[in-house]
Structure formats: C-alpha cells, structure tokens
Residue, then its C-alpha position, 0 to 999 in steps of 0.5 A: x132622189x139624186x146622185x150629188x157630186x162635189x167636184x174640186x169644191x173650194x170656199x174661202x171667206x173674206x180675209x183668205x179664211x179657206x173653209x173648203x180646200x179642193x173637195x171632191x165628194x161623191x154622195x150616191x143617189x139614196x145614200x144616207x152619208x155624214x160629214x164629221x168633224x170638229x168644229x171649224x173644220x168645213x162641214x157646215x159650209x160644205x151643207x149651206x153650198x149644197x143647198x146655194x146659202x154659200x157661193x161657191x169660190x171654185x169647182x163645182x156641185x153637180x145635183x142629178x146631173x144638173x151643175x147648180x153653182x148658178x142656181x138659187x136655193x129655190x131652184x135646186x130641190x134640196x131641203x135643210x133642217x136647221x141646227x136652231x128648228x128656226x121655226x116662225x113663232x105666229x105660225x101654228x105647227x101646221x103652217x111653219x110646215x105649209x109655209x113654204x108650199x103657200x109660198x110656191x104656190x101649190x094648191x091648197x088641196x095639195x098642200x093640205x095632204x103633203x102636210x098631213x102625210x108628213x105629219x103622220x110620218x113623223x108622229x107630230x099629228x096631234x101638235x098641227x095646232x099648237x104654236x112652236x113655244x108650247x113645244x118641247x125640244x123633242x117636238x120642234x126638231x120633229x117639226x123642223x124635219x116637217x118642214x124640210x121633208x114637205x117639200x119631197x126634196x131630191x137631197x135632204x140635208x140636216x145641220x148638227x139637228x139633234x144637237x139641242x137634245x137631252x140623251x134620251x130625245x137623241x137616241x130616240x130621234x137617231x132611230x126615227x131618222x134611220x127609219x124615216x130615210x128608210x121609208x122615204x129612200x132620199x140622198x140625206x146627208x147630215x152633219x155632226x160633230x158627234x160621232x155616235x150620231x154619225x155611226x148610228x145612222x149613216x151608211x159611210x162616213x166622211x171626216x174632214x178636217x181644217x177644210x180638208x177631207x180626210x177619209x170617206x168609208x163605212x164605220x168599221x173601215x175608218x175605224x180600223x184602217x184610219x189613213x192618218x193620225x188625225x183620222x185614227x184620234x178623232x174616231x173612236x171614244x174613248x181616243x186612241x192613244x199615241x205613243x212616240x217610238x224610235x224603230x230598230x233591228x233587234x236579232x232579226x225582229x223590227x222593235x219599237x222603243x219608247x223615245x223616253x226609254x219607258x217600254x219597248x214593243x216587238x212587232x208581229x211580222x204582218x207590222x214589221x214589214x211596214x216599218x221596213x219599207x218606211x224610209x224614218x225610224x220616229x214612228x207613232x204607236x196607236x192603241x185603243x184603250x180597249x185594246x189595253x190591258x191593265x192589271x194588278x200584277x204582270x201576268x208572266x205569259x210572255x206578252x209585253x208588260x208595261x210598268x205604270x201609275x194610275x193616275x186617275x180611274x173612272x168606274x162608269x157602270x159598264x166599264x171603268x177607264x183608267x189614266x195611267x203614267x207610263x214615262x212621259x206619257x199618259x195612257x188611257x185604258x178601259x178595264x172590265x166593270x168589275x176592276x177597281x183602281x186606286x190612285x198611285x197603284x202600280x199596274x201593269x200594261x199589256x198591248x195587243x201588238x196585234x192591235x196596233x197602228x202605226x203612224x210616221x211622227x213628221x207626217x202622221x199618216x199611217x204606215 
C-alpha cells in the first residue's frame, strides 16, 4: 500500500483543452477515496496519469515517496480496472487474470495460487473456465477487478466499473467493493459520476469540476458545508434549489427578498451575521427539497409560507416529489409518501430558514 500525492497536477491536450488545472491531492495510504463529478470535468484523466496512460503537462504525482511522472505504467505498481472490463475474448476467465503475471514473468506456481486466491475473493471460482461471452455484466466486472487486483498493487484505481450494470448488480457490487477494500486495506481510488456509488463506498469524497477540484471531505462534510454553488447543486438528489434574493435591514433583523417580489425569508441570527459581513446584497438562497415543506393550507404558526402552483407531482413509493412555480422560479419538493398533489393545486411553502444555504450570486461561493 502507499500514500499518492498529487502535487500542482495539470493536463492539457492538444489544442489548450485543460483537462487538469493545479491539482493538488493527497489520497493517504489505505484510503478508499472517490473523485466525482460530471462528465468532462477531469477526473478520468486524473485516474490514466495515476496510472502513467496520460503524461503529465506540469507537477508532480508522488506514489509512496517515489516521484513517478517518468515511470511507465509497469514500473509504478498500480492497477486499473477499466470502464469496458476490456477483457481479451480467446482467453478463459483464468488467463485474462494471469495474463499479466505470464507477462512479467512470474512463475507458474505462483501465478497459479494469486490467480486462485483472487478468484476465491471474488466469487468467480466456478467461472475460470469459461470465456468472457458466456458471461453476464455481473461476472465480467467481477473478472476485470481480478485481473487488476492479481497484481497485489500499492493503489488500486477503478474507472466508472459499475457503470454497465443494472440496479440490482450495482448494489450488489457497491457492497462487495466495500468489502473487498476492507479485506485487502489497499489506497483505492474510484471514479464515478454517480453519487450513490461514491457515498456508499468511499471514505472522502473529492468533486471536481471543468478540471478544477472543488471540495475534498467525508459525505456529510460536502453535504452540509458545500464551499460553493456548484458543490452544493451537484451533491445532493433530489438537487438543491436556488433562489435569487436582494439583502436588506428590516427593524434590526437581516431579510432576504425574492429578486421577483415572490416571497421574502428573515434569517436566524446564526445567517444573519453572514450576510452582514458580505460586502453584496444579490445573495442566492440554497434549500433542499427536503428541507421543504408543502401543504394544503398555510398552517398559521408563525413560520414563513410561500404561495405556490404545483406544476408537476411524482408519487415515487416511499416519497413523492413535487415541482411547484413560486414567481419566477420552480421549487422542488419531496413531500411524505402519503400526500397527494394535482396540477395546478395552490400549495403552501414553508422552508426551514435554518436549513438554508447562502451563496454570493457573481461568485457562487458560500457565504
């Protein structure tokens, strides 16, 4: 195993498309850690110059205290599984996981154990005969990890690997990878666009962005304490929504008004102080739509109520999610599994104003 360091990283491909922009990273030794984002914002890059598939333009990757931006692929001990298994489809199950220890030369003794030990591991004992096309998506991602984990590699990285599985082989295999770093303690780090893959397996998350990290921390960390607007839209399902506001004083209290006059929030003091001490009055309102409440009728206790129109409703089994127009802006809500909603219906809104997060509207980074 090994601490990777990733030291003012940058990649940019011909025609100045900067993939990569001064990544500095630090993945400890034994962590299991995810970058995440959408699509095109680096991360796969980031994975093929850990693993020396990509040169890279500037910095540094340091892999247990050894600098290996000149070393090849074969010299860095790191494995990858990739996206498509790429598996070789002449080859049984048994020698697309030995095919890379014949190739270095290990004896056939050993090869046979590491093979057979990592077989077992995986639950793919009674597939070593068989050929990648009698195989279902399940068996060949199974297979793929195999043949990356063979190699007993100081960091373990995956690209996107359940990406080709139904929902059922994704929850399954998020629970086996869990399990299969626990056994083996090795630095993983996986790459996803999803979310729910990188919640549930990951010790800390990093989410990047047009090349850029933008936030590294635990699920709950990003989750509740996002450094910017981006951050706090993409983390999170249903998103977050964003409401634009004006700042002002009203008899000593900070308020926020809707920028189309459709509603308007006093803030607790513990939010108040932040908008005090920022130098622009065009905030952004963040809320999650479960930190919304949508009812019937205004419940008269006080809280702060929001006229709106459903516009679309999804009952969903265990919840439903309601669209609603408030002014210019659509809301999202998820309401109890019990409520129902008609399109058209007059509802009534009510955030938890200690729920919310606020963001500068030039910059989008959290006050």
């Amino acid at each position: 195993m090994a601490e990777v360091r990733l030291e003012h990283v940058y990649k940019t491909y011909r025609g100045g498309v900067e993939a990569v922009i001064d990544l500095n990273l630090t993945i400890s030794d034994g962590e299991f850690l995810t970058l995440l984002g959408p699509s095109g914002c680096g991360k796969t890059s980031t994975l093929r110059m850990i693993v020396g598939l990509e040169d890279i333009t500037k910095g540094q990757i340091v892999i247990g205290n050894r600098v290996v931006n000149k070393l090849g692929p074969n010299e860095r001990n790191v494995a990858l599984a990739f996206e498509t298994y790429a598996l070789y489809p002449p080859l049984r199950v048994y020698d697309n996981i030995a095919f890379c220890l014949r190739a270095r030369g290990v004896p056939h003794g050993d090869i046979d154990r590491r093979v057979r030990e990592v077989a077992a591991m995986l639950d793919i004992t009674d597939i070593l005969a068989r050929k990648p096309a009698e195989l279902g998506g399940g068996q060949k991602q199974r297979v793929s990890l195999a043949r990356a984990l063979v190699r007993e590699p100081d960091v373990f990285l995956m690209d996107e690997p359940l990406s080709h599985l139904d929902a059922a082989q994704r929850a399954h295999m998020r629970s086996e990878l869990k399990r299969l770093h626990a056994r083996t303690g090795r630095t993983t780090v996986l790459v996803t666009h999803d979310q729910l893959e990188a919640v549930a397996m990951a010790e800390r998350i990093a989410v990047m962005d047009l090349g850029v990290l933008q936030q590294v921390g635990a699920f709950d960390d990003i989750f509740n304490n996002p450094v910017n607007k981006f951050v706090a839209g993409f983390i999170g399902e249903p998103p977050m929504n964003f409401l634009p506001c004006t700042a002002a004083s009203q008899g000593g209290d900070v308020v926020l008004r809707a920028t189309d006059g459709s509603f308007s929030v006093k803030l607790p003091p513990e939010l108040a102080h932040k908008v005090n001490g920022h130098s622009s009055d065009q905030i952004e309102i963040g809320i999650r739509p479960i930190n919304i409440l949508a009812a019937h009728q205004p419940n008269g206790n006080g809280a702060v109520e929001v006229e709106a129109r459903v516009f679309t409703f999804e009952a969903l089994g265990e919840e439903g999610q309601l669209a609603a127009t408030v002014g210019d802006q659509q809301v999202l809500v998820v309401t109890p599994a019990t409520e129902r909603f008609e399109r058209g219906d007059k509802v009534w809104l009510e955030m938890q104003t200690k729920r919310l997060h606020l963001f500068d509207a030039k910059t989008g980074l959290a006050l």
